[in-house]
VOGU-3710 file (C-alpha; in Angstrom, 3 decimals, decimal comma):
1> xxxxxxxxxx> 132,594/82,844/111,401  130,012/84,613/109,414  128,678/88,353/111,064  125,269/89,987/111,196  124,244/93,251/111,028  121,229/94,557/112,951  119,646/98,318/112,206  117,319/99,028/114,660  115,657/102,454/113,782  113,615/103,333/116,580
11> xxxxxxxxxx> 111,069/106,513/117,527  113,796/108,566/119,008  117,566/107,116/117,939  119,311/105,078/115,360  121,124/101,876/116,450  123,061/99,355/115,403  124,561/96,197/116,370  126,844/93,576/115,287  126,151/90,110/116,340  127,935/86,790/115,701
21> xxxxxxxxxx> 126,011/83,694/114,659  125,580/82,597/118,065  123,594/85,962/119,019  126,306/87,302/120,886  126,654/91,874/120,375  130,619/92,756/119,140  130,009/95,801/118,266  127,312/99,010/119,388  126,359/102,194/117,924  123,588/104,736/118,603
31> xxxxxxxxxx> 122,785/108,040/117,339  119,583/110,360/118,600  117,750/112,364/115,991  115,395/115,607/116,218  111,644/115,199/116,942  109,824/117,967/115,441  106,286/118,834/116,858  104,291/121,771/114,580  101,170/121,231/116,150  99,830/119,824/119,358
41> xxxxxxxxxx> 99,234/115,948/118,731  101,282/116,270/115,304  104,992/114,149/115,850  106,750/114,356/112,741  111,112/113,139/112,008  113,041/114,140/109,179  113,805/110,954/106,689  116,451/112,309/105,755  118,102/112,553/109,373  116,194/108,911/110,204
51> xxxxxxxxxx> 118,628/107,142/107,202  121,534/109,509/107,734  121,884/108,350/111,655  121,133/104,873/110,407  123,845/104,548/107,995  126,310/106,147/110,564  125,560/104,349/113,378  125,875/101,002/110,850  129,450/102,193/110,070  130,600/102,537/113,932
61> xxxxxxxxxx> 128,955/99,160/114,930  131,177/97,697/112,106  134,387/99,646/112,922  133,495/98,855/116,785  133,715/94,940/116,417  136,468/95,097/114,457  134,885/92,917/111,704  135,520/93,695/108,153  132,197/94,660/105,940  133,119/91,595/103,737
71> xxxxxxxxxx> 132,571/89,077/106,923  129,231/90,267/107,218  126,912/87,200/106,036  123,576/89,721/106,075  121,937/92,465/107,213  118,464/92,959/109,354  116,083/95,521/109,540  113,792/96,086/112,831  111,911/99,546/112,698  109,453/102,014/114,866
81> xxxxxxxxxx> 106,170/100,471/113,174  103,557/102,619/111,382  105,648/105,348/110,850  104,766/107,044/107,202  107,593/108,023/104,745  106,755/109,272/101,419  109,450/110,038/98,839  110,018/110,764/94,867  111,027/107,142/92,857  113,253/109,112/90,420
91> xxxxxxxxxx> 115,654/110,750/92,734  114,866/109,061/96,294  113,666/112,698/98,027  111,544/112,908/100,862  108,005/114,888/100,090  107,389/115,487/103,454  108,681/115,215/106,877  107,904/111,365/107,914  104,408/111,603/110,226  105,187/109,091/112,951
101> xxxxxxxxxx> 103,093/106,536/114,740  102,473/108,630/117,420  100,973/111,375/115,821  97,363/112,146/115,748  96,428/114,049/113,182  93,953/111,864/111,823  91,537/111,400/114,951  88,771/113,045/113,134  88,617/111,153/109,886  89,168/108,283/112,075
111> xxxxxxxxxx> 85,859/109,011/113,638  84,301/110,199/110,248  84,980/106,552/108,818  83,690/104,342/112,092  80,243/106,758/111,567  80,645/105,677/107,690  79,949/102,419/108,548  83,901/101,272/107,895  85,568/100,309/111,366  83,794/96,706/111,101
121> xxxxxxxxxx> 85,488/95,752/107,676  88,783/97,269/108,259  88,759/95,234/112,241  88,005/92,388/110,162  90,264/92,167/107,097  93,439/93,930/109,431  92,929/92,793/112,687  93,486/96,598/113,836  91,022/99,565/115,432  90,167/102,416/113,474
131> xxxxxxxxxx> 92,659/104,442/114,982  95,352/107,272/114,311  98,584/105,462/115,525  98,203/103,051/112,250  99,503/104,034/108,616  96,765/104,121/106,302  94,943/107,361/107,321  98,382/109,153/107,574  99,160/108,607/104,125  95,734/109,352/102,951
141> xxxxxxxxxx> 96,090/113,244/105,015  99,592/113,332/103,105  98,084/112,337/99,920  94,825/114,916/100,522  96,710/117,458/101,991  100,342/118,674/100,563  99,581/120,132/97,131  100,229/117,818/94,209  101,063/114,298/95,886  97,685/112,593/94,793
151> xxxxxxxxxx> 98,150/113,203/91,374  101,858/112,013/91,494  101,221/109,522/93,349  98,388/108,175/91,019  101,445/108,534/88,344  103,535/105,775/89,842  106,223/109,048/90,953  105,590/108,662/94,256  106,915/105,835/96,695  104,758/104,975/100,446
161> xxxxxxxxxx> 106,990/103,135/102,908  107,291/102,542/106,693  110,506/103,250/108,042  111,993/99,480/106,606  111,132/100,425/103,269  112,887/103,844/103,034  115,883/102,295/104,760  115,624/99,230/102,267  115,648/101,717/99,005  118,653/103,926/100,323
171> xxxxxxxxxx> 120,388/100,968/101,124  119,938/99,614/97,412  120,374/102,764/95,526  116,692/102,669/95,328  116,722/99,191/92,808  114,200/97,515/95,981  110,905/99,263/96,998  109,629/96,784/99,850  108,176/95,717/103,195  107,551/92,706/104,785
181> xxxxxxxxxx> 104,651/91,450/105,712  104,780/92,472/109,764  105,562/95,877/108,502  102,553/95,793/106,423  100,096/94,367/108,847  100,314/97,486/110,893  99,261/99,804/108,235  95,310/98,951/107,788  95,803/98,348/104,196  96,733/94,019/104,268
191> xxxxxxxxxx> 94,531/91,880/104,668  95,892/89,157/106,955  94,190/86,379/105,091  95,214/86,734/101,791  98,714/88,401/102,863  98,030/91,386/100,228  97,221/94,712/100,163  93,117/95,087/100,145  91,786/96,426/97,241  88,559/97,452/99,094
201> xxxxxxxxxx> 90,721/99,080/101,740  92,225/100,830/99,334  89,469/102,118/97,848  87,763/103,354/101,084  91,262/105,366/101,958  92,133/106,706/98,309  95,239/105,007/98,335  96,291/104,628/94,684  98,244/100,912/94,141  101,055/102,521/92,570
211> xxxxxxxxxx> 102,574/104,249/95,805  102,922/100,927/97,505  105,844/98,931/98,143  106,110/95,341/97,016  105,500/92,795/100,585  107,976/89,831/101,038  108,987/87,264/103,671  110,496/88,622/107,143  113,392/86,530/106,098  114,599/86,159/102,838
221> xxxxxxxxxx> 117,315/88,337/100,176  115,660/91,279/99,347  118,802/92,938/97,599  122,036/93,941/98,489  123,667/97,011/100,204  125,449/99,538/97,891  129,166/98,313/98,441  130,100/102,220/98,860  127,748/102,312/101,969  129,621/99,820/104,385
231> xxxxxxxxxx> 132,283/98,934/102,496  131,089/95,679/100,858  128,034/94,505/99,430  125,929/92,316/101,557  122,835/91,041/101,202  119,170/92,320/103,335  118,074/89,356/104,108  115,941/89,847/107,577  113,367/92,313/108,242  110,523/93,179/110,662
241> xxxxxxxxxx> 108,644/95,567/112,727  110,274/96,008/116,523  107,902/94,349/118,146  107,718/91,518/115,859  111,329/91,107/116,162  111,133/91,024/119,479  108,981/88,303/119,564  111,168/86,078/117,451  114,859/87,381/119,518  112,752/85,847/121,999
251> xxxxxxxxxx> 112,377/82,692/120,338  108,785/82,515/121,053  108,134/80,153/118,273  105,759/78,158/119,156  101,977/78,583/120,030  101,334/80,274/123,363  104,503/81,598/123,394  105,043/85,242/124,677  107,027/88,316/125,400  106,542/91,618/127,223
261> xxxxxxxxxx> 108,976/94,511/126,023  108,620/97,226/129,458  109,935/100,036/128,134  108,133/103,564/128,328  104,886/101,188/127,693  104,909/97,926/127,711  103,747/95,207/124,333  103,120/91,911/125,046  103,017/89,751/121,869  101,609/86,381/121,730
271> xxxxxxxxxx> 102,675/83,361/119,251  98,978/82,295/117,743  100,658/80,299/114,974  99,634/79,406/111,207  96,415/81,730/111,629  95,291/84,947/112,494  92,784/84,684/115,615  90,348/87,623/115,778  90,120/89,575/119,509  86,875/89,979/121,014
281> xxxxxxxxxx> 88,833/91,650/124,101  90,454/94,863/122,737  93,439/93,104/121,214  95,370/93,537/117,917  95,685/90,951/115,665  98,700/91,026/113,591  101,409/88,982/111,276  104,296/88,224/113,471  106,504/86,905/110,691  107,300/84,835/107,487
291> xxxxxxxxxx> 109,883/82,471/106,672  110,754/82,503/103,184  108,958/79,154/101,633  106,686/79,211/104,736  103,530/80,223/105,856  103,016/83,593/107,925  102,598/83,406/111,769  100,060/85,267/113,791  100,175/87,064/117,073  97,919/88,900/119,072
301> xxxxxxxxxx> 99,251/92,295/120,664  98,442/94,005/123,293  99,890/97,866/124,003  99,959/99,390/128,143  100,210/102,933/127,341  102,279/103,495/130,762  104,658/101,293/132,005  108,258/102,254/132,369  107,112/106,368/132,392  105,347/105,816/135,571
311> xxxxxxxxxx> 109,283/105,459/137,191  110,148/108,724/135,390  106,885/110,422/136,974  108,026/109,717/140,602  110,882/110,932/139,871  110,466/114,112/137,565  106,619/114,795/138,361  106,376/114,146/142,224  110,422/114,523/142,945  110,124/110,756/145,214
321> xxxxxxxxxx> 113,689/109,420/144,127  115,949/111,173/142,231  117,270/108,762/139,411  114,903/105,963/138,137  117,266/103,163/139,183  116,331/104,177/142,993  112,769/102,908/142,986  113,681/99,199/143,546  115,099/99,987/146,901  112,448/102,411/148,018
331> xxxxxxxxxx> 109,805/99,915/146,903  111,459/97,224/149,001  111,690/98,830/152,129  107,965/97,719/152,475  106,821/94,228/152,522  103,628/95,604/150,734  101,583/98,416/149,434  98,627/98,196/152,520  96,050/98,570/150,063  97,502/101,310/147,778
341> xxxxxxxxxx> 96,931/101,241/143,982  98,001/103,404/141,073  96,653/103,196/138,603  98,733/105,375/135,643  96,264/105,959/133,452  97,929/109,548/132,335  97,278/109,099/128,528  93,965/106,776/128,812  94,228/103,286/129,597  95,701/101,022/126,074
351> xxxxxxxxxx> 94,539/97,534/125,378  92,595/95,623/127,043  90,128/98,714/127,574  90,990/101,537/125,184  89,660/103,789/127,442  90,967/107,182/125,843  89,109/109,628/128,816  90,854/107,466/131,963  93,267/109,222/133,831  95,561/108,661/136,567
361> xxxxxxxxxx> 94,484/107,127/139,991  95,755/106,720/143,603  93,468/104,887/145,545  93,516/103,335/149,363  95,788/106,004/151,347  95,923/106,286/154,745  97,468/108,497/156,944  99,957/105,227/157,365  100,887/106,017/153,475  104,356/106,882/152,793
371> xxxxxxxxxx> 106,345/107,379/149,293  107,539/103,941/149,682  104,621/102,517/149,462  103,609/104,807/146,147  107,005/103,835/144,785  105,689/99,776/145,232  102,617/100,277/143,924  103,990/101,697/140,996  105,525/99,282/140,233  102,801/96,736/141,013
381> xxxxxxxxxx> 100,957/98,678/138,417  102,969/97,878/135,672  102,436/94,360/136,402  98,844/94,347/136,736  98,674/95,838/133,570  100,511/93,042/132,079  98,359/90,745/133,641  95,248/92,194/132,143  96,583/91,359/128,453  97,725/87,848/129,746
391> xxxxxxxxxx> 93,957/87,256/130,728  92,746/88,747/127,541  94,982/86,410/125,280  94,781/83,482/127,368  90,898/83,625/126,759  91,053/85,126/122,896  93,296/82,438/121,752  92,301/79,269/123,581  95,836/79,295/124,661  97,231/78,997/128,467
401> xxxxxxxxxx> 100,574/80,846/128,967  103,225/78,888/130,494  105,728/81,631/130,866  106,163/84,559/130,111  109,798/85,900/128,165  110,658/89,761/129,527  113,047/92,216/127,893  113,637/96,073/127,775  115,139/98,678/130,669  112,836/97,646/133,131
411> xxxxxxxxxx> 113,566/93,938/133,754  116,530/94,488/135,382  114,158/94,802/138,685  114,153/91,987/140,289  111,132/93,246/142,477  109,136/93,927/139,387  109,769/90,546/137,773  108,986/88,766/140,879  106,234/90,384/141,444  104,866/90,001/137,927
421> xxxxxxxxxx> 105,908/86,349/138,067  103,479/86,419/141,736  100,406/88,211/140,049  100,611/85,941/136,610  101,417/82,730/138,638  103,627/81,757/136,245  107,379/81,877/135,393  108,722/84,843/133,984  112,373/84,559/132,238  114,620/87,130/131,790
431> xxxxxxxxxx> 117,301/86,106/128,728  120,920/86,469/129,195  121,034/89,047/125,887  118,270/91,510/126,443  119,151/93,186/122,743  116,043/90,935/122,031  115,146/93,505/118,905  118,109/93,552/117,538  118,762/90,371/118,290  115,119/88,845/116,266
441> xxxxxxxxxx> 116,481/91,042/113,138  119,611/89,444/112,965  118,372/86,415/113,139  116,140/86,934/110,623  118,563/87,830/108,333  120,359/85,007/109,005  117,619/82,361/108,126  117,237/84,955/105,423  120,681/83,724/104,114  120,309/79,878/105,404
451> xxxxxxxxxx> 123,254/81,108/107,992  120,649/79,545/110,617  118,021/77,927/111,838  114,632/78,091/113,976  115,888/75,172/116,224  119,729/76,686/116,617  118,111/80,122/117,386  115,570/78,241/119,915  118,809/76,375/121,214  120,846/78,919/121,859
461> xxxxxxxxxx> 117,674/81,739/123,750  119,312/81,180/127,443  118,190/82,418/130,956  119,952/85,112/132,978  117,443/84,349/135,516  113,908/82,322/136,158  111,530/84,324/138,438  109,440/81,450/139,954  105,425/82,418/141,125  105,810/82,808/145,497
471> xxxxxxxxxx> 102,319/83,928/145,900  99,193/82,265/147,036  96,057/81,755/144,837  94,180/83,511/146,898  96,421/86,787/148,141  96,870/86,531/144,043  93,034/86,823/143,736  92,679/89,486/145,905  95,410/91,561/145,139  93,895/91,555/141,510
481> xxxxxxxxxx> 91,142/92,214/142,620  91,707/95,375/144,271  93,148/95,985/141,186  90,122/96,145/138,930  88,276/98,046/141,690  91,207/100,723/140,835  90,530/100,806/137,166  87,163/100,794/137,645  87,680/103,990/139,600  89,883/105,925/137,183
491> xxxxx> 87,787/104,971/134,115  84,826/106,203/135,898  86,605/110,240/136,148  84,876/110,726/132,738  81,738/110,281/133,778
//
């Protein structure tokens, strides 16, 4: 039986997994690596670190399932999207310290090109906001900014890559600078339609064309690994950003289809199919993938700033339970929250509102109130907030949901999923392998090497568990309600 390997760089560790064909893990590595803050807002990682951790953690997962290299039919790439990288062709050195999705450095020429007129053309052709946590601005600072690197880059001596790319040319020797086209939706230099990068856009950023990498398929060969790296050389054949890869572990693959990832935030991805529809509610509109041979497929996106963290503040910030795992059974000793809502809008609120100046809410206490019921409607929060990008997709894409597919550290609370299943009124599903990142790039890679199939994948996605809708229409409707009377009240603190 042919193996695959899955790298799955991510903001804060290196991991990687091997899978067999039938999506089941054999063997698990992971390795943290250094954040490095020099400013307030500024997030920066070390490439260098990034592809050393990578490349370990690949050798461990192989040694770990006690596979040999050679058995490995392909590997896959998932990646933290719209991190920048920015490295010499020649001899494969880093520049500078990669500047990382999070930062936000480039708030003010953000601003400087929505008053320019821009934000219009670049919402259109990208399906993005004008906003820092995208690529194309960070590259432009690097390219303005550090001595030299705008005339080199001009040159063709320069190479621009998200964090696939950089792990694609160290993997190769540096024979294959490339991204795929997921990858390169999130940087506000493609334009969806034509699935290039946009010479306008280009031009409005002072990008020069020679810095960029070349965009393929999600799933296809792009080269092979050097055979000193993992003992054999095997073919890259799958590749995509996390979220994106998320969406197709989930075997969402049809339109209507969608996934919510509750992590530290939450994304919710939906399937749009063979074209890109364009949000009127605060959406993203992005490439969700490419078969080799095929057309792309869409999604829309939606980002909760808060989801999973708001566990960590009851525990670390108000001291309510002392490991996050406890909150289930505090939340449950209450049947409900008797009219309390948080709403944890510590950052701003994300999509559907964008409301950067928001900030955290508790609303409807008694003197009744007790932790419990702050611990349950925490967790109702999270839920809500889901069901306020369900609403705005629903009505963007013409689409009704018929279920929603869940993965990441917070679905294994069966309160949470129940409830979310109550507020949506509709199933949510909870896989048997929650690796669903992973899981999407090693699939990709194997389509990428005709090792699989869509309809095997979409045959072999299985339930741990079916959360079925218990609530009324009309406790739903009120509940939600009181809901958007809480968000109303903690957007309104910056007034």
């Amino acid at each position: 039986m042919p193996y695959l390997l899955a790298l799955d760089q991510g903001t804060t560790s290196s991991r990687a997994i091997v899978f067999d064909t039938g999506g089941k893990p054999l063997g698990v590595a992971q390795q943290e690596f250094t954040q490095h803050f020099p400013q307030p807002g500024w997030v920066e990682h070390d490439p260098l670190e990034i592809w050393q951790s990578q490349i370990q953690t690949a050798r461990e997962a192989i040694q770990r399932a006690g596979v040999a290299p050679a058995e490995i039919a392909a590997v896959g790439i998932t990646n933290q999207r719209e991190t920048v990288v920015l490295w010499e062709r020649a001899t494969g050195r880093p520049v500078h310290r990669a500047v990382v999705w999070q930062d936000r450095r480039t708030a003010g020429l953000c601003e400087e090109l929505k008053q320019h007129g821009y934000e219009a053309a670049f919402r259109q052709k990208t399906g993005l906001v004008l906003d820092p946590y995208f690529s194309g601005t960070k590259l432009k600072w690097l390219l303005d900014e550090v001595p030299g690197l705008r005339e080199r880059a001009g040159k063709g001596e320069l190479c621009f890559g998200t964090v696939d790319s950089w792990l694609i040319f160290n993997l190769t020797g540096g024979r294959v600078h490339a991204t795929d086209v997921s990858n390169a939706s999130r940087t506000l230099l493609f334009n969806l339609q034509t699935l290039e990068w946009d010479p306008h856009l280009l031009g409005v950023l002072g990008i020069p064309k020679a810095v960029l990498p070349q965009v393929r398929p999600s799933a296809g060969v792009y080269g092979h690994t050097v055979a000193e790296l993992l003992g054999a050389s095997i073919p890259i054949a799958g590749v995509a950003g996390d979220q994106q890869a998320a969406l197709f572990g989930q075997a969402c693959f049809e339109a209507g289809m969608a996934k919510n990832t509750y992590g530290t935030g939450c994304f919710l991805l939906m399937n749009t199919g063979p074209k890109p529809v364009a949000s009127q509610r605060g959406l993203l509109t992005t490439v969700a993938w490419q078969l080799e041979g095929e057309g792309a497929e869409y999604a829309l996106e939606g980002s909760v700033f808060v989801a999973g963290a708001v566990v960590q503040w009851l525990r670390d910030g108000l001291g309510i339970i002392q490991k996050s795992a406890d909150v289930e059974a505090l939340a449950a000793s209450v049947p409900a929250t008797d009219g309390v809502y948080l709403v944890p809008a510590f950052v701003g609120l994300g999509a559907p509102y964008w409301d950067a100046y928001a900030r955290g809410t508790l609303v409807g206490l008694t003197r009744g109130t007790t932790k419990a019921h702050v611990a349950r409607a925490a967790l109702e929060a999270i839920a809500y907030q889901a069901r306020d990008l369900v609403g705005a997709m629903e009505a963007d894409a013409g689409l009704g949901l018929s279920e929603l597919r869940v993965d990441g550290g917070a679905t294994v609370n069966d309160l949470l999923m129940q409830f979310q299943a109550d507020i949506l009124g509709k199933a949510v599903l909870r896989p048997e392998v929650t690796e669903t990142t992973a899981l999407g790039a090693a699939y990709l890679a194997g389509i990428g090497v005709g090792a699989l199939s869509k309809a095997e994948i979409a045959e072999r996605w299985a339930v741990d568990r079916r959360f079925e809708p218990r609530m009324g229409e009309e406790e739903r409707a009120r509940l939600y309600a009181g809901w958007q009377k809480a968000v109303e009240r903690a957007r309104a603190w910056a007034e």
